[in-house]
N, C-alpha and C positions, 0 to 999 in steps of 0.2 A: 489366322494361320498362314493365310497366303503370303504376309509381309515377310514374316518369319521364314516362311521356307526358302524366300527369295535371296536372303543373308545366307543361308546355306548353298545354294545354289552358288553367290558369288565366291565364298568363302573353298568350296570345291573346285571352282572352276578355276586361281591361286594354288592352291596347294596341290592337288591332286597334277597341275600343268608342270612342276618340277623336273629337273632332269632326270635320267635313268639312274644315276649315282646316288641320289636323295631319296630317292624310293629305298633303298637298304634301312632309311632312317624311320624308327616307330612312326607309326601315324597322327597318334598323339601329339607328337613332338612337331612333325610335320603342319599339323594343324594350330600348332601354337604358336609358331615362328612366322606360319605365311599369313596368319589372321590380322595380327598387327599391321604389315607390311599393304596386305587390302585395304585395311579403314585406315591407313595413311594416302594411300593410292585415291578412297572416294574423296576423304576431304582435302586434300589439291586439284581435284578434274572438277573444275567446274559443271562442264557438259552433261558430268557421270550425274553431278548433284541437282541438275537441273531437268533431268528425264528426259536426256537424249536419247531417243528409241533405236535409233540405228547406230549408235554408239556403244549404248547396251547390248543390242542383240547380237552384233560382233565381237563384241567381249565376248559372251554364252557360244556365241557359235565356234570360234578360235578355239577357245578354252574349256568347255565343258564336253560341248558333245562326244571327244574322242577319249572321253576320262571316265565317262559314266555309263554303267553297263543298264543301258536299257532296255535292251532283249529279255534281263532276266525282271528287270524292272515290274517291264509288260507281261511278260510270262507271271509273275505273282499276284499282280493286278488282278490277271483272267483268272487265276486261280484253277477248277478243276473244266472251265469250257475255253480252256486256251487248247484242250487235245479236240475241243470241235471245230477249229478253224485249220484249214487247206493252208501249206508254206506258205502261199503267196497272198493270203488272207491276215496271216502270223506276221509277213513284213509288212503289211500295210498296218499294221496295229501300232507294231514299234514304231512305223514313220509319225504314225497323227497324233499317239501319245506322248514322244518326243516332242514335235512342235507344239503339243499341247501345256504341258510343265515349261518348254522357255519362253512361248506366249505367255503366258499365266504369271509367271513367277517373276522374269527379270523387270518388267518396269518397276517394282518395286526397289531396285537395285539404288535408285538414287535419294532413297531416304537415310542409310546407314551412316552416316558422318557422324553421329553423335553416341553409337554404340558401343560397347568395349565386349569381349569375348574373352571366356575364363574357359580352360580347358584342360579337364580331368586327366591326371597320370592316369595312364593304359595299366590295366591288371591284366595283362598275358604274358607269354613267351614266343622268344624270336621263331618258334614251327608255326604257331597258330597261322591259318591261313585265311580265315572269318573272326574279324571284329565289331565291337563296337566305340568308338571312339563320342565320350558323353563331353560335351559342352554348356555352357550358358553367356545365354546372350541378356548386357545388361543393360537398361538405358534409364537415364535420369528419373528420380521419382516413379519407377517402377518395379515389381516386383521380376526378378528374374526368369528367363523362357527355357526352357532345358530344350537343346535341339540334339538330340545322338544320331549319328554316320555309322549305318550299317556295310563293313565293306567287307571285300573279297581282295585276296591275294591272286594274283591269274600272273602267266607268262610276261603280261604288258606292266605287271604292277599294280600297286592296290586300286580298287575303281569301289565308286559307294552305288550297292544297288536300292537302299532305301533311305529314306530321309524320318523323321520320329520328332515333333514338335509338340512339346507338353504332354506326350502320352502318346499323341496320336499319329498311327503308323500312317504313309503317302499313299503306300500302297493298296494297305489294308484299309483307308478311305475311298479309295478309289474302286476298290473291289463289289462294294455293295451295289454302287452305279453302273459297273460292267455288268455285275450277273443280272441286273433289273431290264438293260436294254436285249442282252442275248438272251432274255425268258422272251421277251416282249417281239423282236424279231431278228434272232438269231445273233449271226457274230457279223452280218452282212449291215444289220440295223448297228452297232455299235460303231463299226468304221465310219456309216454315212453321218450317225451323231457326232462324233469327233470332228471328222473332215468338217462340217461344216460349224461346228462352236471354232475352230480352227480358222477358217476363211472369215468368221466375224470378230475373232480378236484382231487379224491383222488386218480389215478394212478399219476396224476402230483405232489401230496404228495411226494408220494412212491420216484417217481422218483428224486425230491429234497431230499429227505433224505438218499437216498443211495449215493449219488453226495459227 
């Protein structure tokens, strides 16, 4: 699942970076036009294909994090004990769960060269302001992975607050591990879990990169 979510990650972090003008254009379409233009992008960057981390995470970091609504993200995550954490409790969730999904997910970013990406005509109309935009991701000798982009139309344009890989929702994965740490010690326990699964993926960077 993690590989997979990774291709969406990069695949968003491409499309969703568009100009203001292209936002007018269905998502669908949006995601059909820049998906090409990505796996053309992995397999010329050498670096991309070879798991350059600071390469990668500058990509994620340029490109995704001001596209993707991860307040609401984290707020569905928490699901009904996100109303027992304090604002300043609420921002530090968004912060460690953000770094947590671009930790997580972008080194995988330099396996896609060999991928192709089929992507479903949109069944809405130009009011809707909540989609789901259904994809599959297909790679040699395998069976194909259905990845669908749950997004939101807002002021800035469309942003995807969920990600859905073979069935299985991000967030609604994530949700059973929030509510198990904030039984177990509150919402105070959950941040310190994070923060620190978070300080060990990027010492484990550190330590791939110096290798």
């Amino acid at each position: 699942m993690k590989k997979y979510l990774g291709i969406s990650v990069l695949l968003a972090a491409w499309w969703l970076a568009l100009p203001a003008w292209a936002m007018a254009t269905s998502p669908d379409t949006l995601v059909d036009n820049t998906a090409q233009e990505v796996l053309a992008i992995v397999r010329q960057d050498k670096e991309l294909q070879s798991g350059n981390t600071a390469k990668i995470l500058d990509l994620v970091e340029a490109k995704v994090l001001p596209h993707f609504n991860f307040a609401r993200m984290t707020r569905l995550a928490m699901g009904k004990n996100w109303s027992k954490a304090t604002p300043e409790q609420q921002q530090e969730l968004v912060k460690e769960f953000r770094t947590l999904l671009v930790r997580t997910y972008s080194n995988a970013l330099s396996t896609y060269s060999d991928y192709t990406i089929k992507v479903e005509p949109l069944k809405s109309n130009a009011a809707d302001t909540d989609t789901t935009v259904k994809t599959k991701v297909m790679d040699s000798g395998q069976q194909p992975v259905p990845i669908d982009y749950s997004m939101e139309k807002t002021n800035d344009g469309w942003k995807v607050y969920d990600v859905t890989v073979a069935g299985v929702s991000l967030v609604t994965n994530y949700r059973s591990t929030f509510n198990s740490q904030v039984r177990e010690g509150g919402v105070e326990k959950l941040i310190k879990t994070l923060a620190d699964k978070n300080r060990s993926l990027i010492a484990a960077d550190k330590k791939a990169s110096a290798q």
